[in-house]
DRENPA-3360 file (N, C-alpha, C; in nm, 2 decimals, always signed):
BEGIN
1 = XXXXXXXX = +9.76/+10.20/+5.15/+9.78/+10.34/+5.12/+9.88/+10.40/+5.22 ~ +9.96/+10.46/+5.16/+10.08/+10.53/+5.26/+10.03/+10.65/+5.33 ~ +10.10/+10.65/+5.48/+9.98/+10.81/+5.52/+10.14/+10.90/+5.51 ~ +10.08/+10.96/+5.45/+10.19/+11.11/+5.46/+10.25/+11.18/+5.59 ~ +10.20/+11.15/+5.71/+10.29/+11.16/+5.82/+10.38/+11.07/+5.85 ~ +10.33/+10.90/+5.80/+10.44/+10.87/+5.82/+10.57/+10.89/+5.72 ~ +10.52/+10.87/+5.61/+10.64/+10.97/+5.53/+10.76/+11.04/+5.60 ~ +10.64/+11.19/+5.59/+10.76/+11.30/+5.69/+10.82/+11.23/+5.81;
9 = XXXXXXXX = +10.74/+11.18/+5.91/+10.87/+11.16/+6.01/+10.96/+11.05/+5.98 ~ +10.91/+10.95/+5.86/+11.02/+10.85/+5.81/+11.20/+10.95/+5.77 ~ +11.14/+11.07/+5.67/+11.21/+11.10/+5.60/+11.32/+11.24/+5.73 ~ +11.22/+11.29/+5.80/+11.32/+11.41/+5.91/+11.39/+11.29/+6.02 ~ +11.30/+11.13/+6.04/+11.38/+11.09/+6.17/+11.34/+11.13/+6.28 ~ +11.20/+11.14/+6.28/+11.09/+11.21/+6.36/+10.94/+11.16/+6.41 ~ +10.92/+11.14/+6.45/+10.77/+11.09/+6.46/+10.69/+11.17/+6.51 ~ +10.53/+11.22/+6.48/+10.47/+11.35/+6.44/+10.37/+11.29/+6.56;
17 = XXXXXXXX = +10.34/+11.38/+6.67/+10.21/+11.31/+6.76/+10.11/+11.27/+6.63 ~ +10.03/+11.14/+6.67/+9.93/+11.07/+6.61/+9.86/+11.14/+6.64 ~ +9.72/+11.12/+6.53/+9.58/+11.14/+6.57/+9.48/+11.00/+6.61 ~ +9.52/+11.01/+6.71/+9.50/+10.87/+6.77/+9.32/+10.85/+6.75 ~ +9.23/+10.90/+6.78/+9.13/+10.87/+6.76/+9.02/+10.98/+6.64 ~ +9.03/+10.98/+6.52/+8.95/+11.04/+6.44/+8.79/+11.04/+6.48 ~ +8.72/+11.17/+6.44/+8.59/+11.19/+6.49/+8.53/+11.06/+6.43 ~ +8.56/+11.01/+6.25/+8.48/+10.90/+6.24/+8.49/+10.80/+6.26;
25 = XXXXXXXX = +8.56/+10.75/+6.38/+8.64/+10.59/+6.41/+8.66/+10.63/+6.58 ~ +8.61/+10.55/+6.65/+8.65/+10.52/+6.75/+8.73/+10.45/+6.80 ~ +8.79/+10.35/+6.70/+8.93/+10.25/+6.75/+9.01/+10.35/+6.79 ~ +9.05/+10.32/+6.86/+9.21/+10.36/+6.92/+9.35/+10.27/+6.85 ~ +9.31/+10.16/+6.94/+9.45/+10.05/+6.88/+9.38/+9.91/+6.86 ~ +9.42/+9.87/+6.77/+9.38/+9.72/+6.68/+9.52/+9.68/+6.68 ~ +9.52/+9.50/+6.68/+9.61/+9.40/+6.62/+9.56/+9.27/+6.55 ~ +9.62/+9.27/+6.45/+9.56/+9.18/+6.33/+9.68/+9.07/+6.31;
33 = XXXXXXXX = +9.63/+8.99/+6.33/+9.70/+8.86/+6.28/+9.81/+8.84/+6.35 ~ +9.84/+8.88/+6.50/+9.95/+8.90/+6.57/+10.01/+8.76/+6.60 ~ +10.14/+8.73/+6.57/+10.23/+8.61/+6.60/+10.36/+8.69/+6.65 ~ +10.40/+8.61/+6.80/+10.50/+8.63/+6.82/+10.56/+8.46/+6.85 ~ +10.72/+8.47/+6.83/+10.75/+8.34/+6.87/+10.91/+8.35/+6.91 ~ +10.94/+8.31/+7.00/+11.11/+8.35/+7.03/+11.18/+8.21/+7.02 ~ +11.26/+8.25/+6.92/+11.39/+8.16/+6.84/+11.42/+8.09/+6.92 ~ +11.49/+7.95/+6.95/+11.60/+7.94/+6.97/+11.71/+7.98/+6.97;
41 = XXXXXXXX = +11.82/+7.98/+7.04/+11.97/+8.02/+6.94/+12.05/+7.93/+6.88 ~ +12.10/+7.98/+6.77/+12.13/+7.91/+6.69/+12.22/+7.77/+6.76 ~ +12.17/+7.66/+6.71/+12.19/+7.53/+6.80/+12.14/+7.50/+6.88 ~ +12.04/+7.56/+6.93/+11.94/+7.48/+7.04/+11.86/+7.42/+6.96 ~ +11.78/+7.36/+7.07/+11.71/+7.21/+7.03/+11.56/+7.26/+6.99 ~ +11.46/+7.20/+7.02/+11.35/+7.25/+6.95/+11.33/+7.36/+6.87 ~ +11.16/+7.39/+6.83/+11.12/+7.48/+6.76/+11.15/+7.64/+6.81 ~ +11.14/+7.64/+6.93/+11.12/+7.80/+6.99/+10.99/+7.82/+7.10;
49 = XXXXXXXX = +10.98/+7.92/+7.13/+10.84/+7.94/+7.21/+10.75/+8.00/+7.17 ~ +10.61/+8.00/+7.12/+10.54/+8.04/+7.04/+10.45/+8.09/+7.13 ~ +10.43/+8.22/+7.16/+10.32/+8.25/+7.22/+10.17/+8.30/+7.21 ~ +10.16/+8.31/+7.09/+10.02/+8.33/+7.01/+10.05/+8.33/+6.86 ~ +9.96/+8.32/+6.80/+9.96/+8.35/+6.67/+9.81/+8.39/+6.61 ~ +9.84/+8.48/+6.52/+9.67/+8.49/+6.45/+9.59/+8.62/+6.54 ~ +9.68/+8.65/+6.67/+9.58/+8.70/+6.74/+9.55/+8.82/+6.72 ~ +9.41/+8.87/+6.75/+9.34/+9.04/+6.67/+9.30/+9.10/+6.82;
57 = XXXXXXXX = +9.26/+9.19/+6.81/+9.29/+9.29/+6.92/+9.20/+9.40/+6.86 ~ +9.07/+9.44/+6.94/+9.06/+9.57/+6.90/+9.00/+9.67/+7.03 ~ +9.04/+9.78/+7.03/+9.02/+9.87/+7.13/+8.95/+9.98/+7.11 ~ +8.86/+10.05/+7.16/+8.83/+10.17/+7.12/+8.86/+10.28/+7.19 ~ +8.78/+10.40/+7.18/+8.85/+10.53/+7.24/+8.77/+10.52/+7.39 ~ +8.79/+10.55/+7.52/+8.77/+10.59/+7.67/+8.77/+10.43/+7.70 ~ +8.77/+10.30/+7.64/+8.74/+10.16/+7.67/+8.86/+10.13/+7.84 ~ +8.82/+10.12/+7.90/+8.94/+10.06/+8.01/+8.91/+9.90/+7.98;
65 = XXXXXXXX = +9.01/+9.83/+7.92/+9.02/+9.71/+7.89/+9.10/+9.60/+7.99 ~ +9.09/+9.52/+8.03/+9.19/+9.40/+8.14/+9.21/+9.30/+8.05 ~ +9.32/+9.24/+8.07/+9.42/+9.12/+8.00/+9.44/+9.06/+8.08 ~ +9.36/+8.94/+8.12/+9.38/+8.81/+8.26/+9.49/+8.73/+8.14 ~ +9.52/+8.61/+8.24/+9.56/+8.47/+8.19/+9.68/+8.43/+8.29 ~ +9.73/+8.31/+8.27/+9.84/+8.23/+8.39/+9.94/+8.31/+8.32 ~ +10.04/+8.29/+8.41/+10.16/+8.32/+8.43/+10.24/+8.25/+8.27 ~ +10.28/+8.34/+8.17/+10.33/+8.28/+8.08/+10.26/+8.25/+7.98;
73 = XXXXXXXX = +10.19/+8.33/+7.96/+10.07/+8.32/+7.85/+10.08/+8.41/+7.78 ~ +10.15/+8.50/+7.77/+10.19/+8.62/+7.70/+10.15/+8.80/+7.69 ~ +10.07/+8.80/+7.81/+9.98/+8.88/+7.88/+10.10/+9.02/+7.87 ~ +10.23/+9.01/+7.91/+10.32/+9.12/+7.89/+10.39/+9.17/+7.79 ~ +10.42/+9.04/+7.71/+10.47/+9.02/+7.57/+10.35/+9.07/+7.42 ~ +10.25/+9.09/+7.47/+10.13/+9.18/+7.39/+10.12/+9.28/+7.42 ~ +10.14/+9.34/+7.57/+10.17/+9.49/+7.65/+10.28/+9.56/+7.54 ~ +10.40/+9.46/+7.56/+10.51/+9.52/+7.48/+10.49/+9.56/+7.33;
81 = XXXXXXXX = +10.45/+9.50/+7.26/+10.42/+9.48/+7.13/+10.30/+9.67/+7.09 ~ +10.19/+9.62/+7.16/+10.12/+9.73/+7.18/+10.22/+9.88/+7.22 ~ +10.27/+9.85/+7.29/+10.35/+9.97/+7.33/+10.53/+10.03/+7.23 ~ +10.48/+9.95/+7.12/+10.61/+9.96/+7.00/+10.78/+9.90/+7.11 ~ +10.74/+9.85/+7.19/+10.89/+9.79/+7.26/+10.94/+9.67/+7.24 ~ +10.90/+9.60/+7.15/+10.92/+9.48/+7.08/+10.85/+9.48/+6.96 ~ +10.88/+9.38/+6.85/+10.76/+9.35/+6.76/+10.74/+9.23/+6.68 ~ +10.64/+9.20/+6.66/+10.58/+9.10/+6.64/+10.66/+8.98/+6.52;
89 = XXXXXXXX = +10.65/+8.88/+6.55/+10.71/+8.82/+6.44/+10.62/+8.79/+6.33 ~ +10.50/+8.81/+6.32/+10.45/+8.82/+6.22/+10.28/+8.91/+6.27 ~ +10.20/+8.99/+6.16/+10.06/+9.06/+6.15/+10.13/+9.22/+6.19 ~ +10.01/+9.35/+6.28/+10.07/+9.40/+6.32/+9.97/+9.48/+6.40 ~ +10.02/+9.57/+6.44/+9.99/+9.67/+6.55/+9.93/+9.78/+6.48 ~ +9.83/+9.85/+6.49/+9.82/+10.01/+6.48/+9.76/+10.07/+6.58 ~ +9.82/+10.22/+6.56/+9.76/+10.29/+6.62/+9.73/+10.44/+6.57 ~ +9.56/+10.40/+6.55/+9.53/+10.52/+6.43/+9.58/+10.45/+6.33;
97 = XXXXXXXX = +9.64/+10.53/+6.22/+9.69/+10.46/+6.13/+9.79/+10.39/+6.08 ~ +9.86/+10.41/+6.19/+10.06/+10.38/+6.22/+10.06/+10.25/+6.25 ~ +10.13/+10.21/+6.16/+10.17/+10.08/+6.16/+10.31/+10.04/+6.25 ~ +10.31/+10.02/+6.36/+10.39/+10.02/+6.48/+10.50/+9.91/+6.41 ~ +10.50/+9.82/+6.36/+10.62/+9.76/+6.32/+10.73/+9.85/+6.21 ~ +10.64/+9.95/+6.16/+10.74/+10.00/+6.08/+10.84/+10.13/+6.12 ~ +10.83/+10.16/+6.22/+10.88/+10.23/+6.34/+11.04/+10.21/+6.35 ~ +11.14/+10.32/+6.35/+11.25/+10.30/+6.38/+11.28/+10.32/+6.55;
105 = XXXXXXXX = +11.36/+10.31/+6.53/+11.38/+10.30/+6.69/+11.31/+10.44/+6.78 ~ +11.42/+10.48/+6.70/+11.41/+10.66/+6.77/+11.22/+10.68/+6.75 ~ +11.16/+10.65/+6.64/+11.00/+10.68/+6.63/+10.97/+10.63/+6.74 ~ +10.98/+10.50/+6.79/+10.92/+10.42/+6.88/+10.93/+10.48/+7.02 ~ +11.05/+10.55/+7.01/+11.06/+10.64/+7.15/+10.98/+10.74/+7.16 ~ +10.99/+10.79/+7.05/+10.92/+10.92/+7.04/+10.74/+10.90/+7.02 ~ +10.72/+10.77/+7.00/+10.56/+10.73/+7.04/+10.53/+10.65/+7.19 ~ +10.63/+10.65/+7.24/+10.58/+10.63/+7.40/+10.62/+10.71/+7.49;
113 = XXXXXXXX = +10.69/+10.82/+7.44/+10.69/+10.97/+7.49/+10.59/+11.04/+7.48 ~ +10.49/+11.02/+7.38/+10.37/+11.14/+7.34/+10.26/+11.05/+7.37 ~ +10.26/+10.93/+7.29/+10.13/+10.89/+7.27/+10.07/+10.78/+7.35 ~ +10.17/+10.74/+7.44/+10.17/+10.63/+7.53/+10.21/+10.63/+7.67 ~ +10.19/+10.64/+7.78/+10.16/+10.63/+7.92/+10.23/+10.46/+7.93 ~ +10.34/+10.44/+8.01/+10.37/+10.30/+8.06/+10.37/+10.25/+8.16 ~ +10.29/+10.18/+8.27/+10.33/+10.16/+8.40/+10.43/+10.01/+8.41 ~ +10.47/+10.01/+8.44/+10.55/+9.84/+8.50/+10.49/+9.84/+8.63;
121 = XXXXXXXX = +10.55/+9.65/+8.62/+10.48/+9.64/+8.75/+10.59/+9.63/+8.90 ~ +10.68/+9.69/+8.84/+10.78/+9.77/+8.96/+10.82/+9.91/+8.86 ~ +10.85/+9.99/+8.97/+10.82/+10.11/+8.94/+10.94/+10.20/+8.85 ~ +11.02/+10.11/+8.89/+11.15/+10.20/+8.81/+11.18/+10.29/+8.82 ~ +11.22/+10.36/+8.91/+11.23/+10.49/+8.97/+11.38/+10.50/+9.00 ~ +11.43/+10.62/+8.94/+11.59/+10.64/+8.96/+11.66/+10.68/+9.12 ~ +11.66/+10.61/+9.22/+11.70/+10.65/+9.33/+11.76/+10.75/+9.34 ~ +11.90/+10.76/+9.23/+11.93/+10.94/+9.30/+11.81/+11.06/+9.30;
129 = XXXXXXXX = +11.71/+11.06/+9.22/+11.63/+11.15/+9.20/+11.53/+11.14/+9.28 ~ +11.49/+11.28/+9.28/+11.36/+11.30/+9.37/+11.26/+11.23/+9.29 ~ +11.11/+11.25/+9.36/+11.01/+11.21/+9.30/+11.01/+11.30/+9.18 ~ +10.98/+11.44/+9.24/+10.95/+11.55/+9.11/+11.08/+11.50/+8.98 ~ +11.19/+11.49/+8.97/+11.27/+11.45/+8.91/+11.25/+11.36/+8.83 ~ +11.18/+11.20/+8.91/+11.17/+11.11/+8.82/+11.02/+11.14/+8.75 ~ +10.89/+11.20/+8.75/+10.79/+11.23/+8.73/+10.84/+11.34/+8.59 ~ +10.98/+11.42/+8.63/+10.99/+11.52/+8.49/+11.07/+11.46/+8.37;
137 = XXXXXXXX = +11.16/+11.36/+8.40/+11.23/+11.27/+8.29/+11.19/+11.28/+8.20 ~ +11.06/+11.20/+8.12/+10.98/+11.23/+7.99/+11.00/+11.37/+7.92 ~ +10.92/+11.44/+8.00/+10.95/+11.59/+7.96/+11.11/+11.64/+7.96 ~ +11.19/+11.64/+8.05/+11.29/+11.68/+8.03/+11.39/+11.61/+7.92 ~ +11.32/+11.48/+7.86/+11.39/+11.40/+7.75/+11.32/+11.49/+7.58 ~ +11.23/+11.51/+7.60/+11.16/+11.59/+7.51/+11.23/+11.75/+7.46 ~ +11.36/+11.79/+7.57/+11.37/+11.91/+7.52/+11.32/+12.02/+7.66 ~ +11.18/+11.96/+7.70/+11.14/+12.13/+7.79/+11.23/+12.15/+7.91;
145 = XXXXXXXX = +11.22/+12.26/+7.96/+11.32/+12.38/+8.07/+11.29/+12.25/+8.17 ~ +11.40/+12.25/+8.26/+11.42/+12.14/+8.36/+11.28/+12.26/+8.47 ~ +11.28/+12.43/+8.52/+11.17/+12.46/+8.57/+11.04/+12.42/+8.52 ~ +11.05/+12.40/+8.40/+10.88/+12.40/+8.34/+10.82/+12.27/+8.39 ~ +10.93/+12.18/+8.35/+10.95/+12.03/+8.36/+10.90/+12.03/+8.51 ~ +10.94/+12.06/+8.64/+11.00/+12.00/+8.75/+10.83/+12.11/+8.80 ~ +10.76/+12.15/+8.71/+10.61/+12.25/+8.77/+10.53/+12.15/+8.74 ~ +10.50/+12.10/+8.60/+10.43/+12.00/+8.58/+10.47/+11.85/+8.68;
153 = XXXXXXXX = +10.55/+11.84/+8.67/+10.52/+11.71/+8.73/+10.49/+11.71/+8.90 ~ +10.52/+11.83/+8.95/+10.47/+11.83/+9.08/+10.30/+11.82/+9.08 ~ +10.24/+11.94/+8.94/+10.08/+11.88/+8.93/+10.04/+11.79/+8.96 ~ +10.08/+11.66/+8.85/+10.11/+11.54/+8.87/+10.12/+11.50/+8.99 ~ +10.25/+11.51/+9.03/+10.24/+11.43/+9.17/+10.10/+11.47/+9.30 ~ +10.08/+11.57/+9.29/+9.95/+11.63/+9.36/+9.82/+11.53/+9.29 ~ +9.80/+11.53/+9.15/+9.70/+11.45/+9.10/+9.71/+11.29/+9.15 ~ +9.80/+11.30/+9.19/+9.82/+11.12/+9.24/+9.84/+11.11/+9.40;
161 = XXXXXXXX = +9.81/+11.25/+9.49/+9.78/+11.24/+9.60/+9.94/+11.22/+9.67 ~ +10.03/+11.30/+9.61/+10.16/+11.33/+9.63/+10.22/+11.44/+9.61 ~ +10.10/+11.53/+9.67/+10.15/+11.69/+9.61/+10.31/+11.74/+9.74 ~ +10.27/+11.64/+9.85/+10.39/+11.70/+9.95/+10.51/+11.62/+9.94 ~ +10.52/+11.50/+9.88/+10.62/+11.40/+9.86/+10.71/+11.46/+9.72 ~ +10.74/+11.58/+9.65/+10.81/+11.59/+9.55/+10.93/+11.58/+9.57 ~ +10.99/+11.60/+9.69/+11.11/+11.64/+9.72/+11.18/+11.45/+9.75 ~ +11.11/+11.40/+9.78/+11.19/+11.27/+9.85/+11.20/+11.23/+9.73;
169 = XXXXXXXX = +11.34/+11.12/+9.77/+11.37/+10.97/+9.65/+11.27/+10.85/+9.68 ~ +11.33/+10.82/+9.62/+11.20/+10.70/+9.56/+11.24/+10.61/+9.67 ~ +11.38/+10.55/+9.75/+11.39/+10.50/+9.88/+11.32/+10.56/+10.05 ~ +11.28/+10.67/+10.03/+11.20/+10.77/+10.10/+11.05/+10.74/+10.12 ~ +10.99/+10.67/+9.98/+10.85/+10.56/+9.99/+10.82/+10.50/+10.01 ~ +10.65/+10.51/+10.04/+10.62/+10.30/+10.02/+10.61/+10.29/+9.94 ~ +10.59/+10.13/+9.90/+10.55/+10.06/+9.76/+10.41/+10.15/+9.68 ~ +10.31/+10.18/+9.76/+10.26/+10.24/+9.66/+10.26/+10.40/+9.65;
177 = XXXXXXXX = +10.36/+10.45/+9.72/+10.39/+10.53/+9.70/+10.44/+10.58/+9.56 ~ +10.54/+10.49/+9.54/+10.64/+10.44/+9.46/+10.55/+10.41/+9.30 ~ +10.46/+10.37/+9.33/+10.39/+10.34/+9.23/+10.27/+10.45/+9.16 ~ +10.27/+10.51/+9.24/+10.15/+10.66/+9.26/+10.26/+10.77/+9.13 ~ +10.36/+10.73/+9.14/+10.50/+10.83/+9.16/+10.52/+10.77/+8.98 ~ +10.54/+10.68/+8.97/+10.55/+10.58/+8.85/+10.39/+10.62/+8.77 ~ +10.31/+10.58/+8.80/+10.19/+10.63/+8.74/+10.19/+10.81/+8.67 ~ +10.22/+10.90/+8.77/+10.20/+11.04/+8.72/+10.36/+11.02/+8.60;
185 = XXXXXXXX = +10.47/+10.96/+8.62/+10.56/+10.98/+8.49/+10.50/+10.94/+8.42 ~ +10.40/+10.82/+8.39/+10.32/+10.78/+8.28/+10.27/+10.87/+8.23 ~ +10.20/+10.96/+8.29/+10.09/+11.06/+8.18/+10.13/+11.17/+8.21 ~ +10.24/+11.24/+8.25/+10.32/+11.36/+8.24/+10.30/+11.45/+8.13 ~ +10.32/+11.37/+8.00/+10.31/+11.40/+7.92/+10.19/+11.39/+7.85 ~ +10.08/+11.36/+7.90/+9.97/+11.38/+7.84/+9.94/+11.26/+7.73 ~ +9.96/+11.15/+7.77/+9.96/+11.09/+7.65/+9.75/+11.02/+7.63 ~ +9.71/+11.00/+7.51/+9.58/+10.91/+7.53/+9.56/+10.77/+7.54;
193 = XXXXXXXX = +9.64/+10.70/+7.55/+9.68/+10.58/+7.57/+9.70/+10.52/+7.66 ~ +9.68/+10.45/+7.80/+9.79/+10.39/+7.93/+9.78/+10.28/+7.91 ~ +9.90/+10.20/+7.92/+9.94/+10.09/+7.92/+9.94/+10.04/+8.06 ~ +9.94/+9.93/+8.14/+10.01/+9.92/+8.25/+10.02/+9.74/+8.29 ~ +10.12/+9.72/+8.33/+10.18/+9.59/+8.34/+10.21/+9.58/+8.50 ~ +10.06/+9.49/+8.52/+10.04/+9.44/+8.64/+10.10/+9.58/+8.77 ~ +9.97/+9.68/+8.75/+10.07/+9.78/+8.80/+10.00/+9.78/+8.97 ~ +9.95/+9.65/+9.02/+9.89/+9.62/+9.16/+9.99/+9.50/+9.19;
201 = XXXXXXXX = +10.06/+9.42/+9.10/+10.11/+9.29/+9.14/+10.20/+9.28/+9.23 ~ +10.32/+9.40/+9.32/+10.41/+9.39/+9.44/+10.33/+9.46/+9.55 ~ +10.19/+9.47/+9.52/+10.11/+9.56/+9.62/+10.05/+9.48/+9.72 ~ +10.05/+9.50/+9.85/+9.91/+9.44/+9.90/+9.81/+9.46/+9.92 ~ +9.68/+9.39/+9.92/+9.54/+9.42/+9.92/+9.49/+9.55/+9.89 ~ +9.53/+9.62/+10.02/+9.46/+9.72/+10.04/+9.56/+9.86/+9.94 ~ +9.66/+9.83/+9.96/+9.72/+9.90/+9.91/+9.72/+9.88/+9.70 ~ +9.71/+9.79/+9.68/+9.66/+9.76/+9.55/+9.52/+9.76/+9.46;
209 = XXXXXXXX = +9.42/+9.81/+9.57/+9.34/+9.85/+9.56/+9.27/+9.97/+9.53 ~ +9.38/+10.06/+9.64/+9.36/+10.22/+9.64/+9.44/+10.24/+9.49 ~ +9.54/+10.20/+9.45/+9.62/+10.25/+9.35/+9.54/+10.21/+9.20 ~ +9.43/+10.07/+9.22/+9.36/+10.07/+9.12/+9.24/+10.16/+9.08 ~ +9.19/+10.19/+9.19/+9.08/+10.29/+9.24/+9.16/+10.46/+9.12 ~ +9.28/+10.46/+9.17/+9.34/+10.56/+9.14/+9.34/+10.57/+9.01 ~ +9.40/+10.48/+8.93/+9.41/+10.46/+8.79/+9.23/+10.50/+8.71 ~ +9.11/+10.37/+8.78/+9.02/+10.45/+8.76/+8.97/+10.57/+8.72;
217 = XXXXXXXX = +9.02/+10.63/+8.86/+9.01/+10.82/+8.88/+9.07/+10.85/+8.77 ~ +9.17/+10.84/+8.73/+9.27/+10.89/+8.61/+9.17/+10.91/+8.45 ~ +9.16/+10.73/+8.44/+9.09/+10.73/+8.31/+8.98/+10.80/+8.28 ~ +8.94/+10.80/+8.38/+8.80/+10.92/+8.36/+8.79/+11.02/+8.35 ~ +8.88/+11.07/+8.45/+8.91/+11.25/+8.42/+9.00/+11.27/+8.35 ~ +9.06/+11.21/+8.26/+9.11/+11.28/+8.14/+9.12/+11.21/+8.02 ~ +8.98/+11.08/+8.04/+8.95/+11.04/+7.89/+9.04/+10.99/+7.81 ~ +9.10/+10.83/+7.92/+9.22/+10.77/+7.86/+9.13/+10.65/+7.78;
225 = XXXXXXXX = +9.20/+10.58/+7.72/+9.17/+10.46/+7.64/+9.30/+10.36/+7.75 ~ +9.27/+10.27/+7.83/+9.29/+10.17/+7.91/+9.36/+10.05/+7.84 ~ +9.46/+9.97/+7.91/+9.46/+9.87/+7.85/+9.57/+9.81/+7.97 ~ +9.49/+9.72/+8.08/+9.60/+9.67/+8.20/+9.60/+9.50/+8.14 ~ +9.69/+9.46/+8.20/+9.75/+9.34/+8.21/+9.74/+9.31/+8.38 ~ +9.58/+9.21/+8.44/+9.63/+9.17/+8.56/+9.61/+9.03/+8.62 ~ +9.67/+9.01/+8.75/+9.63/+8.83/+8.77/+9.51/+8.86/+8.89 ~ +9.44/+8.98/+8.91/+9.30/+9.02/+8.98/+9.24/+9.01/+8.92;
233 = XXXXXXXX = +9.15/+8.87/+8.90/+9.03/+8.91/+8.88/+8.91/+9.03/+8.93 ~ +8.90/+9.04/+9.03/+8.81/+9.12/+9.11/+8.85/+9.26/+9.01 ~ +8.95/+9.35/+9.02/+8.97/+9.42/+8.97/+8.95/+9.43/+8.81 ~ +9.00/+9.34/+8.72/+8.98/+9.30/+8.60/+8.79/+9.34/+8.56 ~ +8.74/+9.31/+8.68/+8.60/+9.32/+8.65/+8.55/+9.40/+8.65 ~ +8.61/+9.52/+8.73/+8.56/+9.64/+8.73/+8.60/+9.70/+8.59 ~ +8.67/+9.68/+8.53/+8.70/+9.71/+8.39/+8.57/+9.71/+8.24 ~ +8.57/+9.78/+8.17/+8.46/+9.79/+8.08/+8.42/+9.66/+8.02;
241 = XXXXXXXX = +8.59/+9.58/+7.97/+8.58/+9.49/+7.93/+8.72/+9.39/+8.01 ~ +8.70/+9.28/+7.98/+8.79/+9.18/+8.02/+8.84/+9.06/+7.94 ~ +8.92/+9.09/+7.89/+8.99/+8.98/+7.82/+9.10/+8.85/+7.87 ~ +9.03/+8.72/+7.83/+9.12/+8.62/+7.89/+9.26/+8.56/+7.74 ~ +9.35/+8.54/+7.81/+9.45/+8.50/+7.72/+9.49/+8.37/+7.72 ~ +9.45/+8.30/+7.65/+9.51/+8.15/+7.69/+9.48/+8.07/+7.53 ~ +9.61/+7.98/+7.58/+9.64/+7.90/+7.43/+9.67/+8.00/+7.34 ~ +9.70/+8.12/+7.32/+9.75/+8.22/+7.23/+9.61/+8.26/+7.18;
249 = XXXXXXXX = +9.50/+8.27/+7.22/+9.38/+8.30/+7.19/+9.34/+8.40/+7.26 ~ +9.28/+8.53/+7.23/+9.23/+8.62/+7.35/+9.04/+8.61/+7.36 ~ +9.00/+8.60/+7.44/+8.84/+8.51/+7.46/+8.80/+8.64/+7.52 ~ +8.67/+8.66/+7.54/+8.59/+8.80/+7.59/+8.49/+8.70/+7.71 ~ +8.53/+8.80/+7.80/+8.49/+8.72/+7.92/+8.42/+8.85/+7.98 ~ +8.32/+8.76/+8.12/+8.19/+8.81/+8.11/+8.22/+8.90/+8.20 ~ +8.22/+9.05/+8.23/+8.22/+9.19/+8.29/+8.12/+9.16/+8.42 ~ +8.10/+9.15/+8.56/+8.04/+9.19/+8.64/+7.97/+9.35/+8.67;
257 = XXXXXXXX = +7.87/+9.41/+8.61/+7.87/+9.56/+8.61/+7.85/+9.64/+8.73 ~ +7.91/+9.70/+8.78/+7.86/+9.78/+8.90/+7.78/+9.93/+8.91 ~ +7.77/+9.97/+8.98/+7.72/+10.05/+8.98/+7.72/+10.19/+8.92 ~ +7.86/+10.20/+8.93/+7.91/+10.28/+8.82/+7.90/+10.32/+8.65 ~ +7.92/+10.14/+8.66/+7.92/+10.10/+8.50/+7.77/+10.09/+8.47 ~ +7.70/+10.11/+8.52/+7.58/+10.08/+8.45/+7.53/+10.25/+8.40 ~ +7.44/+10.25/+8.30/+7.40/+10.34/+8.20/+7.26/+10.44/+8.30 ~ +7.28/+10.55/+8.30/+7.22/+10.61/+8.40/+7.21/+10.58/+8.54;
% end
């Protein structure tokens, strides 16, 4: 059945914020029968690289979910897929009801501008710009007043315990500074979704720690649906759920509950 929003923004070249989680469904984002496999070029020798196939995926609404596995298991390359920045060579993605493969480009921007939060696991931050600067991007790519822009994202940066750092560049930081800074551009925009790709992995200990702690704080207070990619276990467990990736298979592995997580 065709949904009528996707219609309209098929037909203006627009993509309409989702209704990401309806009162009678708690999924957020599902993947069904997900195959990805990268080609050769034409003339190379073997088959290609296949990094899963078949694989399903379901998520629901406030879930903070972790994505373990080795190095090359495809742990980023499903981040992507999820986050409409690649797509699948075969099954598909939704979100709500949007079928993410059928996305033109410009839609696909325009759903990880609204509906999707991205962290990398380096921070990406435009050196000439301040923090406040790189934190209003999103918004100022959307259209709003560079003042309106450059108020909210100081919020932001205060919400991430960088209310006095707006004014420096991103060479003015630490690493997790840098990454605090990277986190508030993710949800600037308010999105219900965070993505994040190994967003402790250039960190050390302690310092990767507090920034996970931080992300925690986030999900909670503003009732995100989760979905990290990391090579911490320890952390991974503090998560609702934990997912291992290996042989192109995603396996449900066993949650250590703490104190937090437990029910009353």
């Amino acid at each position: 059945m065709t949904d009528p929003q996707m219609e309209e923004g098929a037909a203006s070249g627009s993509l309409q914020p989702l209704p990401i989680a309806p009162e009678h469904s708690r999924v957020v984002m599902r993947a069904e029968g997900l195959t990805k496999v990268y080609r050769q070029v034409p003339g190379g020798a073997g088959p290609g690289l296949e990094l899963f196939r078949g694989l399903d995926l379901v998520v629901h609404a406030g879930e903070m979910v972790a994505i373990v596995g080795e190095s090359g298991a495809g742990k980023s390359t499903l981040l992507h897929l999820l986050a409409a920045l690649d797509k699948p060579t075969a099954g598909e993605v939704y979100c709500g009801d949007a079928r993410l493969s059928q996305f033109t480009a410009r839609q696909a921007a325009e759903f990880r501008n609204s509906d999707v939060g991205y962290v990398w696991q380096f921070h990406y931050l435009l050196p000439e710009f301040t923090a406040a600067e790189n934190v209003a991007m999103p918004l100022l790519a959307r259209g709003m007043s560079r003042s309106s822009a450059l108020a909210k994202a100081n919020q932001w940066l205060s919400e991430v315990g960088l209310g006095a750092r707006g004014h420096h560049r991103s060479g003015e930081l630490s690493g997790g500074e840098q990454q605090r800074v990277s986190l508030a551009r993710a949800l600037v925009t308010e999105p219900k979704i965070l993505l994040a790709d190994e967003p402790t992995g250039d960190l050390d200990n302690k310092t990767g720690e507090a920034v996970f702690e931080l992300i925690q704080g986030l999900h909670r207070a503003h009732g995100l649906t989760s979905i990290l990619v990391t090579h911490n276990v320890d952390f991974a467990e503090k998560c609702d759920r934990m997912l291992r990736l290996r042989g192109g298979v995603l396996e449900e592995m066993q949650v250590k509950k703490t104190k937090s997580q437990r029910p009353g």
